[in-house]
PyMOL Python script that loads the backbone (N, CA, C, O; Angstrom):
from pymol import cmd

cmd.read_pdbstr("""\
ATOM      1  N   UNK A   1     107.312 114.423  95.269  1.00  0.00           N
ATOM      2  CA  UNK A   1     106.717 114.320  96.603  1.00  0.00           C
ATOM      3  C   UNK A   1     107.819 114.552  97.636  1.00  0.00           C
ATOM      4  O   UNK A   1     108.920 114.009  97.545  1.00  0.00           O
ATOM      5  N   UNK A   2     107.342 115.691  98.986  1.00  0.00           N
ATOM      6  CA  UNK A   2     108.566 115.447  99.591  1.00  0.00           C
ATOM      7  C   UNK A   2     108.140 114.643 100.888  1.00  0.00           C
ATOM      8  O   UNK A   2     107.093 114.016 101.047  1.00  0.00           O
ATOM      9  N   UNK A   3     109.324 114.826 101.895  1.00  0.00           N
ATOM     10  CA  UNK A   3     109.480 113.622 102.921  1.00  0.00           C
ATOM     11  C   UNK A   3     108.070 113.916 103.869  1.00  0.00           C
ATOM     12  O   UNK A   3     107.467 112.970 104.376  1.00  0.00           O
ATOM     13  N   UNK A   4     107.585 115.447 104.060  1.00  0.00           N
ATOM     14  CA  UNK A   4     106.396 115.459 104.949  1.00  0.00           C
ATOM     15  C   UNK A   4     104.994 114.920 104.098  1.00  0.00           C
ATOM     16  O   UNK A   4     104.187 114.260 104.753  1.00  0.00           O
ATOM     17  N   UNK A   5     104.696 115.197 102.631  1.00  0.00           N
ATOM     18  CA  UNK A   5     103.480 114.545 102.621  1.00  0.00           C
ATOM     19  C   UNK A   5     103.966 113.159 102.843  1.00  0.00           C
ATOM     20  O   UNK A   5     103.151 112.522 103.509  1.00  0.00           O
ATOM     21  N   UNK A   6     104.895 112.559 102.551  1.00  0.00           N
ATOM     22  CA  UNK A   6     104.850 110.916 103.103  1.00  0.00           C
ATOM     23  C   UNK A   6     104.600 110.889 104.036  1.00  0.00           C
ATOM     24  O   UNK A   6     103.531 110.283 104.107  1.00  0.00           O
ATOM     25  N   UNK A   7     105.012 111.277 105.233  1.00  0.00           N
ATOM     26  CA  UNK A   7     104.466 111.094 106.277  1.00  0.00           C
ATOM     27  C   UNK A   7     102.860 111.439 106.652  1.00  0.00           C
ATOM     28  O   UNK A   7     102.135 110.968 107.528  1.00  0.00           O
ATOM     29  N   UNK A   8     102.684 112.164 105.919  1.00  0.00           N
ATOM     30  CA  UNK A   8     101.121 112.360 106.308  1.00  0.00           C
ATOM     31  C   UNK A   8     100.241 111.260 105.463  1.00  0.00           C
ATOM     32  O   UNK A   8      99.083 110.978 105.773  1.00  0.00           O
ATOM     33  N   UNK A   9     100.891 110.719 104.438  1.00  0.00           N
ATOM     34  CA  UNK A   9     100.068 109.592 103.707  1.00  0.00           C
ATOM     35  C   UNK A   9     100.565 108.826 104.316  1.00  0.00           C
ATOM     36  O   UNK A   9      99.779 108.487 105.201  1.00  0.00           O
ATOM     37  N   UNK A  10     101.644 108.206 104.397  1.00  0.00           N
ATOM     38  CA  UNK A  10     101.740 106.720 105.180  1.00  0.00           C
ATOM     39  C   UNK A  10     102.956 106.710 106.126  1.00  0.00           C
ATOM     40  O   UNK A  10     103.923 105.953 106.043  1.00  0.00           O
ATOM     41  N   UNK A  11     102.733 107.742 107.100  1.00  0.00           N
ATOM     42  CA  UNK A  11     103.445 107.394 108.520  1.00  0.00           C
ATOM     43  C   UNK A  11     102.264 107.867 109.409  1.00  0.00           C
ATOM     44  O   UNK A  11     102.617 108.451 110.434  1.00  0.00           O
ATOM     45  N   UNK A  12     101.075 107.743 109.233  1.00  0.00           N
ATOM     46  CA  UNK A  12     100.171 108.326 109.998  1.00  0.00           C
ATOM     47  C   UNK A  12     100.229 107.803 111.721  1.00  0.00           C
ATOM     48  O   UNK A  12     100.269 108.540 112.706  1.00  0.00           O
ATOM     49  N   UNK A  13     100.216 106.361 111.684  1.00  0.00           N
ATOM     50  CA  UNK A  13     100.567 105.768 112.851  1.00  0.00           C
ATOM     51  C   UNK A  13     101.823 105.555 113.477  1.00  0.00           C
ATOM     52  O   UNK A  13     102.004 104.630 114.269  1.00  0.00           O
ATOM     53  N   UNK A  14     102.515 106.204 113.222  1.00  0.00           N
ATOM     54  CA  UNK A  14     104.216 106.393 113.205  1.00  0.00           C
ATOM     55  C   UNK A  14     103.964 107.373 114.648  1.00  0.00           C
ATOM     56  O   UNK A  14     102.952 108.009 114.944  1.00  0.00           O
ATOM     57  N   UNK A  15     105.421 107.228 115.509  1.00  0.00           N
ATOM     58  CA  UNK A  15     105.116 107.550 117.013  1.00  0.00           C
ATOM     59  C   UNK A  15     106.086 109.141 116.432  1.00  0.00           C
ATOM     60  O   UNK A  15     106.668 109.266 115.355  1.00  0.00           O
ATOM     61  N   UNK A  16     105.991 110.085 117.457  1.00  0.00           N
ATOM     62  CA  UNK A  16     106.947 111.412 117.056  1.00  0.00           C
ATOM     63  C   UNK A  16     108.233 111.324 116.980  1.00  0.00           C
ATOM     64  O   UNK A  16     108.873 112.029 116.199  1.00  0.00           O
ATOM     65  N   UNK A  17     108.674 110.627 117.616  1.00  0.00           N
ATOM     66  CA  UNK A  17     109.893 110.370 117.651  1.00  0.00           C
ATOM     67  C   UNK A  17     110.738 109.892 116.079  1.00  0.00           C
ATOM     68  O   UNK A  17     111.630 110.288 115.328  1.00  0.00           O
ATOM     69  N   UNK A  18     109.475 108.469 116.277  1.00  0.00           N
ATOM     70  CA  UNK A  18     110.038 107.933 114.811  1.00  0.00           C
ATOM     71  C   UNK A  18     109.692 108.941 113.833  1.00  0.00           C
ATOM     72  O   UNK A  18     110.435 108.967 112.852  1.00  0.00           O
ATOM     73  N   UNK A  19     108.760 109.764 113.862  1.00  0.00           N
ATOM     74  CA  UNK A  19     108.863 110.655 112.732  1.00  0.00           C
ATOM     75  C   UNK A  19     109.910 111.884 112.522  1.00  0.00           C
ATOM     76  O   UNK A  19     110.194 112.457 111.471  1.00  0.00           O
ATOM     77  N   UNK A  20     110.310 112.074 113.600  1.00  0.00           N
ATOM     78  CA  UNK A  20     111.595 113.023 113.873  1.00  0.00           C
ATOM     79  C   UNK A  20     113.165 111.848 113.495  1.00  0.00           C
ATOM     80  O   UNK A  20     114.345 112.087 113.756  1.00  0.00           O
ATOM     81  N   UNK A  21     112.817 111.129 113.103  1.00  0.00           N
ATOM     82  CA  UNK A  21     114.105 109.911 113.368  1.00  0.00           C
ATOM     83  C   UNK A  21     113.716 109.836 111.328  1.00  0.00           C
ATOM     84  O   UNK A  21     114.465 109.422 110.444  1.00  0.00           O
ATOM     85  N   UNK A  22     112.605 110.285 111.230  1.00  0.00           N
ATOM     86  CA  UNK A  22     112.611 109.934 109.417  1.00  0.00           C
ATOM     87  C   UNK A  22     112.997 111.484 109.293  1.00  0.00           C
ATOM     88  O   UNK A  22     113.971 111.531 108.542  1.00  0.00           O
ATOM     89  N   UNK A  23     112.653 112.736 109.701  1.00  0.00           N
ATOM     90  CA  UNK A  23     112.792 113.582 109.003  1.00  0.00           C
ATOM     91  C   UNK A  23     114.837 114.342 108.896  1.00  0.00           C
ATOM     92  O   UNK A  23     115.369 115.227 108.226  1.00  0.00           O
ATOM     93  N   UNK A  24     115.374 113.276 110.049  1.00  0.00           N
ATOM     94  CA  UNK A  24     116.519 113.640 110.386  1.00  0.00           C
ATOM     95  C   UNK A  24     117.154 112.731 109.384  1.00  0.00           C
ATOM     96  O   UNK A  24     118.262 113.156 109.057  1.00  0.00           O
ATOM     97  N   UNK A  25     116.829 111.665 108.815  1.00  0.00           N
ATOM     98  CA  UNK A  25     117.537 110.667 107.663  1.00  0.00           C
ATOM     99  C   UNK A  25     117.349 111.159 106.030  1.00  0.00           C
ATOM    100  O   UNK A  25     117.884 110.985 104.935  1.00  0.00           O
ATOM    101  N   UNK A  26     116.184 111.912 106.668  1.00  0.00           N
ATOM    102  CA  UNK A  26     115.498 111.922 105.146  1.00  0.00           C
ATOM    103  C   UNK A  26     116.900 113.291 104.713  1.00  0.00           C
ATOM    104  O   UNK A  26     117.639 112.968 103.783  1.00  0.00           O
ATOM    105  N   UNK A  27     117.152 114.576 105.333  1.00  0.00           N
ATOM    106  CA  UNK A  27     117.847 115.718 105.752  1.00  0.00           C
ATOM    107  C   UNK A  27     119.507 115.110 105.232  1.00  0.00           C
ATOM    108  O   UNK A  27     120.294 115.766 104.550  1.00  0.00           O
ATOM    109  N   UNK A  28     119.762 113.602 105.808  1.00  0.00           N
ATOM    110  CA  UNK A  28     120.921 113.886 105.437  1.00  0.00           C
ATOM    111  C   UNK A  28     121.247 113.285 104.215  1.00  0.00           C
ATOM    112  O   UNK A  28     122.265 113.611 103.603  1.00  0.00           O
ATOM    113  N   UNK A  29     120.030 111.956 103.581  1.00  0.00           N
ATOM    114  CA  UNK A  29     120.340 111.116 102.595  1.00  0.00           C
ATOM    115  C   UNK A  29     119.453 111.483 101.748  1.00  0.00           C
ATOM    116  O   UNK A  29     119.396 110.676 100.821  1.00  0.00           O
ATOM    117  N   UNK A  30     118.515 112.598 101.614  1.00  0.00           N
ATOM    118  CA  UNK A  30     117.562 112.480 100.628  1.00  0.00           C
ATOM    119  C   UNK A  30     116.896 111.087  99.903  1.00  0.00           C
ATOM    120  O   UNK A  30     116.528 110.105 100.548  1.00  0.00           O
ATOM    121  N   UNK A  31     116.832 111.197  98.636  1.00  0.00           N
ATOM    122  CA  UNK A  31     116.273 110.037  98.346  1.00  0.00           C
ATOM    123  C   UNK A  31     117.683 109.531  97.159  1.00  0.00           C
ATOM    124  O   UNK A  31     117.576 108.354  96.813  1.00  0.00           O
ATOM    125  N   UNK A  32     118.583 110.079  96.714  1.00  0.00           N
ATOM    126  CA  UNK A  32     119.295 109.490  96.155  1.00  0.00           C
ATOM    127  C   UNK A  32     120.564 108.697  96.804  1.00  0.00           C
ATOM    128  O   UNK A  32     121.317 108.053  96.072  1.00  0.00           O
ATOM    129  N   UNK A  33     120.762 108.774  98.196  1.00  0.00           N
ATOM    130  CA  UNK A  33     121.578 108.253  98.522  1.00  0.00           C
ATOM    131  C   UNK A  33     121.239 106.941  99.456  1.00  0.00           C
ATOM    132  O   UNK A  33     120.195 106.778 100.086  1.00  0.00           O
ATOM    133  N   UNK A  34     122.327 106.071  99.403  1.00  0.00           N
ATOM    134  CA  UNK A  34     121.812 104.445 100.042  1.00  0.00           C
ATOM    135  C   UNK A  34     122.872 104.989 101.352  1.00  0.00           C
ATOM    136  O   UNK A  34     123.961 105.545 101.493  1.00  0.00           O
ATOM    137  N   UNK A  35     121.692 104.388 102.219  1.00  0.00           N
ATOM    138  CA  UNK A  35     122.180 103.801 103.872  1.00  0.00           C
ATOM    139  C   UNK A  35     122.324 102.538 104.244  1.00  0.00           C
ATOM    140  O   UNK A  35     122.193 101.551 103.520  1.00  0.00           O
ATOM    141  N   UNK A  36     122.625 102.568 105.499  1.00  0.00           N
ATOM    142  CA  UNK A  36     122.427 101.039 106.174  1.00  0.00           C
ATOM    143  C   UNK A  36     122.289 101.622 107.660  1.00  0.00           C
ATOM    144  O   UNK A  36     122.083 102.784 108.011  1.00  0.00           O
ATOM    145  N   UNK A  37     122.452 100.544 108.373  1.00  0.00           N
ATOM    146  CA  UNK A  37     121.727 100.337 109.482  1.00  0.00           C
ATOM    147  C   UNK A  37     123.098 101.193 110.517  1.00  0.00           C
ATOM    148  O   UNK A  37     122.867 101.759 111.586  1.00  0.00           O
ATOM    149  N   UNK A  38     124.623 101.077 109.796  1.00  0.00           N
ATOM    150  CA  UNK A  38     125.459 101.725 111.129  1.00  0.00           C
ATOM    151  C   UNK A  38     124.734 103.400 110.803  1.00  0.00           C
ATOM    152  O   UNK A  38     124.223 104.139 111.644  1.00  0.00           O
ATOM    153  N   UNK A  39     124.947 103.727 108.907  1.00  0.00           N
ATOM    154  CA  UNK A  39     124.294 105.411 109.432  1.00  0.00           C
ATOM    155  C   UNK A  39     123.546 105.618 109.792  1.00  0.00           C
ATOM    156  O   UNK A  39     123.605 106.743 110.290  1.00  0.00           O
ATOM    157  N   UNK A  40     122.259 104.971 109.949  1.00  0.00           N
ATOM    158  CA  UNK A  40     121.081 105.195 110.916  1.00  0.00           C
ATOM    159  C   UNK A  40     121.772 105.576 112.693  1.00  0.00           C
ATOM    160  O   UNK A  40     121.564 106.488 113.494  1.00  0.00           O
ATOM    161  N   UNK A  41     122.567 104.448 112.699  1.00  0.00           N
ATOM    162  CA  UNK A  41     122.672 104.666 113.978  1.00  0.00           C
ATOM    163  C   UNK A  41     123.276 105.723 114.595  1.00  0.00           C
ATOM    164  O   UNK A  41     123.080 106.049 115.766  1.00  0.00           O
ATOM    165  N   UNK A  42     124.386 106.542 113.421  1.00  0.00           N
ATOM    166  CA  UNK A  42     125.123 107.398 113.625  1.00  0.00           C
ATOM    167  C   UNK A  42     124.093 108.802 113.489  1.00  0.00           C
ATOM    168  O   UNK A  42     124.090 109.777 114.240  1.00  0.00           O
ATOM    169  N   UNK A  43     123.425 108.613 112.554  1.00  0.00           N
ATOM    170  CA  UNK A  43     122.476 110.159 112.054  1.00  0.00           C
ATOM    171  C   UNK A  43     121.199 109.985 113.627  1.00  0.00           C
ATOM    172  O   UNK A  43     120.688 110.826 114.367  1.00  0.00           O
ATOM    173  N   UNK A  44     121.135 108.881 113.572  1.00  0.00           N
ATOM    174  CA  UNK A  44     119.978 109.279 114.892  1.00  0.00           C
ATOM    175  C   UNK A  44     120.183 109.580 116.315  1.00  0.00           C
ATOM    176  O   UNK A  44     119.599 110.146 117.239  1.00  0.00           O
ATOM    177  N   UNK A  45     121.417 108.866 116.045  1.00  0.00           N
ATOM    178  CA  UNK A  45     122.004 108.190 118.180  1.00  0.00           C
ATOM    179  C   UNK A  45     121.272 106.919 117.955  1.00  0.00           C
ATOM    180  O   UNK A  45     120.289 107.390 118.527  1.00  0.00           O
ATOM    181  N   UNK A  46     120.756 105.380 117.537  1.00  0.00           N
ATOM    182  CA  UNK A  46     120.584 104.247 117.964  1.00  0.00           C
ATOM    183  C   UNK A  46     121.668 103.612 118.276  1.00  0.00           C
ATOM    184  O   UNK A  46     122.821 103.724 117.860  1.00  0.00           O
ATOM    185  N   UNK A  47     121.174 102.910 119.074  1.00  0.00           N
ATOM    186  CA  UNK A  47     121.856 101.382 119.272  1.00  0.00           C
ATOM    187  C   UNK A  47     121.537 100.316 117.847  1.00  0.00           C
ATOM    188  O   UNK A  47     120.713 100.548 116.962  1.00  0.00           O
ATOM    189  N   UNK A  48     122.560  98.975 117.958  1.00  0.00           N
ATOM    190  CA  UNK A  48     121.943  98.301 116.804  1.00  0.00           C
ATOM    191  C   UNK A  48     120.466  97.828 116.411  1.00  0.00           C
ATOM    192  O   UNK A  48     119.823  97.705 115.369  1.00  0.00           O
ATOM    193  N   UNK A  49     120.219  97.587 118.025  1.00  0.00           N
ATOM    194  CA  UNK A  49     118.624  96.605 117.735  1.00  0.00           C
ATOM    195  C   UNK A  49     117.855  98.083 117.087  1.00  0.00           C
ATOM    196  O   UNK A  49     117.268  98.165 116.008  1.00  0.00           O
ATOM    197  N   UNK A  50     118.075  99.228 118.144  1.00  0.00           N
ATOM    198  CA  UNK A  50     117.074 100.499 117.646  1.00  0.00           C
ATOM    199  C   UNK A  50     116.870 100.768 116.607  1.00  0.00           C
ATOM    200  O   UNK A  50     115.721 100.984 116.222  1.00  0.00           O
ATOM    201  N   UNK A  51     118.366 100.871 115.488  1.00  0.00           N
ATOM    202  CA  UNK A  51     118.470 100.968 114.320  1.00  0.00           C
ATOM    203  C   UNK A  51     117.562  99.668 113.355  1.00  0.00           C
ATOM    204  O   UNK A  51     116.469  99.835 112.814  1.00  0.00           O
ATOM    205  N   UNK A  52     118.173  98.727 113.354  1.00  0.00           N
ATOM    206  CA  UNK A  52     117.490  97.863 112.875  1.00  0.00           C
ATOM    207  C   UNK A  52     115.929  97.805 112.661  1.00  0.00           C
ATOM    208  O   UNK A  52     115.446  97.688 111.535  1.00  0.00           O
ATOM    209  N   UNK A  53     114.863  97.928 114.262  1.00  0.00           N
ATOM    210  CA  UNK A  53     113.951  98.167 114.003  1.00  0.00           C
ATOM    211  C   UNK A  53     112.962  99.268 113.396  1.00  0.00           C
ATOM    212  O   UNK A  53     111.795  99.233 113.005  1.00  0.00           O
ATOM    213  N   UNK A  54     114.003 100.325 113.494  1.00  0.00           N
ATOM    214  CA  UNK A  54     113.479 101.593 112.622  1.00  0.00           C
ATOM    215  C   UNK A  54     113.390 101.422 110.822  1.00  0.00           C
ATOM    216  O   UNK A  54     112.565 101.667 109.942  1.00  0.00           O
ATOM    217  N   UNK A  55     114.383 101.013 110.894  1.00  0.00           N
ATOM    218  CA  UNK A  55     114.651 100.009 109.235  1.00  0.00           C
ATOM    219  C   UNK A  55     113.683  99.617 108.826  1.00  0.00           C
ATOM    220  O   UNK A  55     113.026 100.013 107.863  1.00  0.00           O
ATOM    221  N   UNK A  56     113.480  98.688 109.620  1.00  0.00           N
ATOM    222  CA  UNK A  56     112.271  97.404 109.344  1.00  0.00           C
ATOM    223  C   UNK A  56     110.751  97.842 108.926  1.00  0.00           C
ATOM    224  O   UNK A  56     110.047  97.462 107.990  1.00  0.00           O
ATOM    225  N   UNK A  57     110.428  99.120 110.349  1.00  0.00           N
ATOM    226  CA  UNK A  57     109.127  99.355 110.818  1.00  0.00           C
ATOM    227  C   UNK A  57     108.917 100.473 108.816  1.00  0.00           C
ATOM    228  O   UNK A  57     107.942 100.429 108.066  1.00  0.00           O
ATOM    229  N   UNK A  58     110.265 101.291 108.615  1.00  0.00           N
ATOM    230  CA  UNK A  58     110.153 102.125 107.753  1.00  0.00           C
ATOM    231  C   UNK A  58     109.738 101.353 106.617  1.00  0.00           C
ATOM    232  O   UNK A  58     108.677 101.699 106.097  1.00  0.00           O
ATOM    233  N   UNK A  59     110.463 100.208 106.038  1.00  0.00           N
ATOM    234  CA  UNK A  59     110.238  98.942 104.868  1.00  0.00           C
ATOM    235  C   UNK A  59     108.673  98.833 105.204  1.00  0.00           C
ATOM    236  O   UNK A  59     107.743  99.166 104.469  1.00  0.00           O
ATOM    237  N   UNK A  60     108.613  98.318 106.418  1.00  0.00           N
ATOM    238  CA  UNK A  60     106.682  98.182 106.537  1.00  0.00           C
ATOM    239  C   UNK A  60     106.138  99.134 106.037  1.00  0.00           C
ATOM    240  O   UNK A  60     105.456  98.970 105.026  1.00  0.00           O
ATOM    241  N   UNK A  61     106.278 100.275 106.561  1.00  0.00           N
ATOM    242  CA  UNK A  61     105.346 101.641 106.027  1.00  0.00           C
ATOM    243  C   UNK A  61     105.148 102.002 104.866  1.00  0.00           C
ATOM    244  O   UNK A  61     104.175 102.688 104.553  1.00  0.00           O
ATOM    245  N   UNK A  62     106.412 101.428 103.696  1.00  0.00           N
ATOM    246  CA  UNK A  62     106.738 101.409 102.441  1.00  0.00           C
ATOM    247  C   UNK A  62     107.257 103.151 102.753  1.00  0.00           C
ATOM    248  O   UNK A  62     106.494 104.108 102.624  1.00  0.00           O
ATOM    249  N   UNK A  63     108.298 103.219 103.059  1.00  0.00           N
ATOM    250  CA  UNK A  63     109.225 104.910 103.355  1.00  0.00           C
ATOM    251  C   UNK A  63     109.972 104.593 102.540  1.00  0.00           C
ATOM    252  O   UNK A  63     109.818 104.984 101.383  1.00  0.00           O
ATOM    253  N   UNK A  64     111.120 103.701 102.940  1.00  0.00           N
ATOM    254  CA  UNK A  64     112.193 103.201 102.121  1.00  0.00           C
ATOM    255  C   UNK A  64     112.188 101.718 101.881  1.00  0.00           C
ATOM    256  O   UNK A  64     111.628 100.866 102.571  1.00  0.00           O
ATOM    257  N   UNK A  65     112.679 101.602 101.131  1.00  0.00           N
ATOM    258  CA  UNK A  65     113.030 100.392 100.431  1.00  0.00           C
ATOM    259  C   UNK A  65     114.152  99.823  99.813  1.00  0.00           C
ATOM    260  O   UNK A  65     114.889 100.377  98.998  1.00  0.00           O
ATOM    261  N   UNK A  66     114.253  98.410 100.357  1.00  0.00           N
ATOM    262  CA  UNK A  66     116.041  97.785  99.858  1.00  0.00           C
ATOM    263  C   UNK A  66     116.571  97.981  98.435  1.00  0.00           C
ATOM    264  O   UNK A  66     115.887  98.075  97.416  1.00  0.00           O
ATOM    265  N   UNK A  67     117.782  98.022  98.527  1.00  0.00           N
ATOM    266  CA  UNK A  67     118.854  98.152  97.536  1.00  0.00           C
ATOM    267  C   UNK A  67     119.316  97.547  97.229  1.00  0.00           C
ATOM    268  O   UNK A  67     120.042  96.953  98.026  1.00  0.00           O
ATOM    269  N   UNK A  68     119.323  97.230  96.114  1.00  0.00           N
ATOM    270  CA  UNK A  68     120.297  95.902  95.633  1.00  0.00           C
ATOM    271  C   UNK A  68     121.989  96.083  95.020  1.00  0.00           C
ATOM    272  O   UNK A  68     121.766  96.817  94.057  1.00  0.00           O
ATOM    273  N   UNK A  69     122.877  95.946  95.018  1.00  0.00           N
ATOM    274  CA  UNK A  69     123.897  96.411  94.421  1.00  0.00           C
ATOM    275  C   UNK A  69     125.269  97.115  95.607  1.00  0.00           C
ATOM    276  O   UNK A  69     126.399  97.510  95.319  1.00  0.00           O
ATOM    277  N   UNK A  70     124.744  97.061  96.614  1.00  0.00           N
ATOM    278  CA  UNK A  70     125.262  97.817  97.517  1.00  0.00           C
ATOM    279  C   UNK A  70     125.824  97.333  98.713  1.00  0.00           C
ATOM    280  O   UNK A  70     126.367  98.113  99.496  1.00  0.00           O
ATOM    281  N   UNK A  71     125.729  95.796  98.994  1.00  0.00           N
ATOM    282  CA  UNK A  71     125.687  95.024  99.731  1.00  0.00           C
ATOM    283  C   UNK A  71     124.241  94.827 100.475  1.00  0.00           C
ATOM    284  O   UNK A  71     123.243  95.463 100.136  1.00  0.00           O
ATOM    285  N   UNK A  72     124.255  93.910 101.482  1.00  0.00           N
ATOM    286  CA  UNK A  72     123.045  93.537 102.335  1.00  0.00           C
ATOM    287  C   UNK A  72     122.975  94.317 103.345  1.00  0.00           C
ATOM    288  O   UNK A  72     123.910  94.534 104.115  1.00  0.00           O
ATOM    289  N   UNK A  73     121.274  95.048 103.453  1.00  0.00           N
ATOM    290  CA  UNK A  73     120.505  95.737 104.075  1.00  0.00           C
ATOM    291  C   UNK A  73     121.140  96.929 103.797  1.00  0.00           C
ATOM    292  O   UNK A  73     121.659  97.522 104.742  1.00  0.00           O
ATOM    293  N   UNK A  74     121.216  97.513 102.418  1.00  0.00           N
ATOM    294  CA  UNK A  74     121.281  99.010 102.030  1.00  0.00           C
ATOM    295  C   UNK A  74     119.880  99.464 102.312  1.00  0.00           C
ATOM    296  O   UNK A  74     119.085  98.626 102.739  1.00  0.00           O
ATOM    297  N   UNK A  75     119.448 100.841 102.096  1.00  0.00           N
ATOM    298  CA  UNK A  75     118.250 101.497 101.776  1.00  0.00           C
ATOM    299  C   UNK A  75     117.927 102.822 101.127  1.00  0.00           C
ATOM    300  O   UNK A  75     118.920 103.502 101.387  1.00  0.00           O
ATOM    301  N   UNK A  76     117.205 103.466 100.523  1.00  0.00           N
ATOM    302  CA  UNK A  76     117.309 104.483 100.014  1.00  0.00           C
ATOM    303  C   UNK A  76     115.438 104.719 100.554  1.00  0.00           C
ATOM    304  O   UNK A  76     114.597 103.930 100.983  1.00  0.00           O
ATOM    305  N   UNK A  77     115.422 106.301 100.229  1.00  0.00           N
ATOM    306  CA  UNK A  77     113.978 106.691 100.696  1.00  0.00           C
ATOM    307  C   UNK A  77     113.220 106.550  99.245  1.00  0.00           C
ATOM    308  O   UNK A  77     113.774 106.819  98.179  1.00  0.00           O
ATOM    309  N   UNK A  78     111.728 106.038  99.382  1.00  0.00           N
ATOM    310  CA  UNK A  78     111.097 105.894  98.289  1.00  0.00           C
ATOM    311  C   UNK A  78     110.514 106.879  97.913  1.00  0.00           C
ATOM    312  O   UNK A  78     109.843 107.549  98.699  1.00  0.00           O
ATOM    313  N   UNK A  79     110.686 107.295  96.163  1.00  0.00           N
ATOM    314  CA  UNK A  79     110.266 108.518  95.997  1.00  0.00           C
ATOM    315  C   UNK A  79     108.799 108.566  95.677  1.00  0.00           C
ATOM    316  O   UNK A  79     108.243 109.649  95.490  1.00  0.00           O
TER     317      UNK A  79
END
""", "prot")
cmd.dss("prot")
cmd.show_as("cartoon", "prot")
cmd.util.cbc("prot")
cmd.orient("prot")
C-alpha cells in the first residue's frame, strides 16, 4: 500500500496542509525508517507544539505508529 491510498482510506478528514505535511514525511522516511518529533520539525518547518500535534493527530488516524527500541516518542509510517 502506498502513502496516497492511506490517505484516501484514513486521512479523509485530514486538513491539506496536514496532508501535504504526511506526504513530505512519508518522501523522506518511507516506512522503514523511525522519526521523532525534532525531524518532523525539521522535514516540515514546525515548531515543537506543531510537531507534536501532527504526531499525535497521525497516531489517531492510525498513519504511524510508536516504536519501541529507539527511545521515547520514535515513529515509523504504518504499512
Amino acid at each position: 500500500m502506498d502513502i496516497e491510498s492511506t490517505l484516501l482510506e484514513k486521512g479523509k478528514d485530514l486538513s491539506v496542509k496536514t496532508a501535504i505535511h504526511v506526504r513530505r514525511l512519508f518522501e523522506r522516511f518511507g516506512y522503514d525508517e523511525v522519526f521523532g518529533r525534532s525531524a518532523v520539525m525539521n522535514v516540515v518547518d514546525l515548531k515543537q507544539s506543531g510537531a507534536s500535534k501532527l504526531l499525535s493527530n497521525l497516531v489517531q488516524k492510525d498513519i504511524i505508529e510508536p516504536v519501541s527500541g529507539y527511545g521515547k516518542g520514535k515513529y515509523k509510517f504504518k504499512k
